[in-house]
C-alpha positions in Angstrom: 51.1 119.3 16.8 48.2 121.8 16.8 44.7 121.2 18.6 43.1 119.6 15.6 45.8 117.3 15.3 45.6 116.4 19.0 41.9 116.5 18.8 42.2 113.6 15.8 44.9 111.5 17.7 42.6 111.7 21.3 39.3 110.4 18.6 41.4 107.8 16.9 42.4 106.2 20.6 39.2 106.2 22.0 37.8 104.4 18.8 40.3 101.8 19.2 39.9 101.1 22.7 36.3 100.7 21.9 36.4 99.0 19.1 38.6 96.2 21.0 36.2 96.4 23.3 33.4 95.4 21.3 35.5 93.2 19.9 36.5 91.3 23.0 32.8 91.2 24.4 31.8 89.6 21.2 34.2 86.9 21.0 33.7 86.3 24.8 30.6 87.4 25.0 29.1 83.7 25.6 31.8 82.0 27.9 30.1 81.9 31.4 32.6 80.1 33.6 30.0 79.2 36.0 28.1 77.0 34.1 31.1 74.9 33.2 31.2 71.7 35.3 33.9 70.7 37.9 36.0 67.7 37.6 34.6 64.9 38.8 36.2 61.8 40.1 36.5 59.2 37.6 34.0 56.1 37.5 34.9 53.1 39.6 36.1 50.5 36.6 33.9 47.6 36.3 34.8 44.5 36.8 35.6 43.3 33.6 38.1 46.4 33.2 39.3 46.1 36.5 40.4 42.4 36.2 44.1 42.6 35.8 46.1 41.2 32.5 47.6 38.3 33.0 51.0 37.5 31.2 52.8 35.0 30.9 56.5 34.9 31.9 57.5 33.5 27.9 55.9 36.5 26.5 58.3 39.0 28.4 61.4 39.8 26.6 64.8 38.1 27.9 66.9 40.6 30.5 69.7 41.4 28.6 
Protein backbone atom coordinates (compact mmCIF):
# COMPACT_ATOMS: atom_id res chain seq x y z
CA UNK A 1 0.00 0.00 0.00
CA UNK A 2 1.48 3.35 -1.05
CA UNK A 3 1.28 6.70 0.99
CA UNK A 4 -1.92 7.86 -0.57
CA UNK A 5 -3.43 4.72 0.19
CA UNK A 6 -2.28 4.94 3.76
CA UNK A 7 -2.98 8.63 3.81
CA UNK A 8 -6.88 7.60 2.82
CA UNK A 9 -7.15 4.60 5.38
CA UNK A 10 -5.52 7.06 8.40
CA UNK A 11 -8.61 9.92 7.08
CA UNK A 12 -11.29 7.33 6.90
CA UNK A 13 -10.46 6.18 10.81
CA UNK A 14 -10.32 9.33 12.19
CA UNK A 15 -13.77 10.28 10.47
CA UNK A 16 -15.25 7.28 12.08
CA UNK A 17 -13.98 7.70 15.44
CA UNK A 18 -15.43 11.08 15.26
CA UNK A 19 -18.27 10.60 13.75
CA UNK A 20 -19.19 7.94 16.66
CA UNK A 21 -18.23 10.49 18.66
CA UNK A 22 -20.70 12.91 17.67
CA UNK A 23 -22.83 10.32 17.55
CA UNK A 24 -22.56 9.20 21.14
CA UNK A 25 -22.59 12.82 22.60
CA UNK A 26 -25.86 13.35 20.79
CA UNK A 27 -27.68 10.47 21.85
CA UNK A 28 -26.30 10.99 25.48
CA UNK A 29 -25.86 14.28 25.25
CA UNK A 30 -28.88 15.06 27.83
CA UNK A 31 -28.51 12.18 30.55
CA UNK A 32 -27.07 13.96 33.64
CA UNK A 33 -26.92 11.30 36.28
CA UNK A 34 -26.82 13.76 38.94
CA UNK A 35 -30.07 15.09 38.66
CA UNK A 36 -31.71 11.69 38.80
CA UNK A 37 -33.21 11.13 42.23
CA UNK A 38 -32.13 8.37 44.82
CA UNK A 39 -34.34 5.70 45.98
CA UNK A 40 -36.27 6.61 48.62
CA UNK A 41 -37.86 4.44 51.18
CA UNK A 42 -41.31 3.56 50.46
CA UNK A 43 -44.33 5.39 52.23
CA UNK A 44 -45.57 4.07 55.52
CA UNK A 45 -49.03 2.24 54.28
CA UNK A 46 -52.06 3.77 55.66
CA UNK A 47 -54.17 2.36 57.72
CA UNK A 48 -56.75 1.19 55.60
CA UNK A 49 -53.88 -0.70 53.38
CA UNK A 50 -52.11 -1.78 56.31
CA UNK A 51 -55.16 -3.62 57.96
CA UNK A 52 -54.47 -7.17 57.28
CA UNK A 53 -57.07 -9.57 55.07
CA UNK A 54 -58.93 -11.59 56.91
CA UNK A 55 -59.92 -15.18 55.60
CA UNK A 56 -61.80 -17.38 56.58
CA UNK A 57 -60.59 -21.02 57.17
CA UNK A 58 -63.75 -22.48 54.48
CA UNK A 59 -62.27 -20.31 51.83
CA UNK A 60 -58.82 -22.14 51.93
CA UNK A 61 -58.44 -25.05 49.79
CA UNK A 62 -58.54 -28.74 51.53
CA UNK A 63 -54.67 -30.20 52.29
CA UNK A 64 -54.49 -32.86 50.07
Amino acid sequence: MNRTGRTIVLGAVVMLVLGTDWALEKAFGGYHPQDVPGVSEPAPPSDSVASPLEFDPSDMPAAA
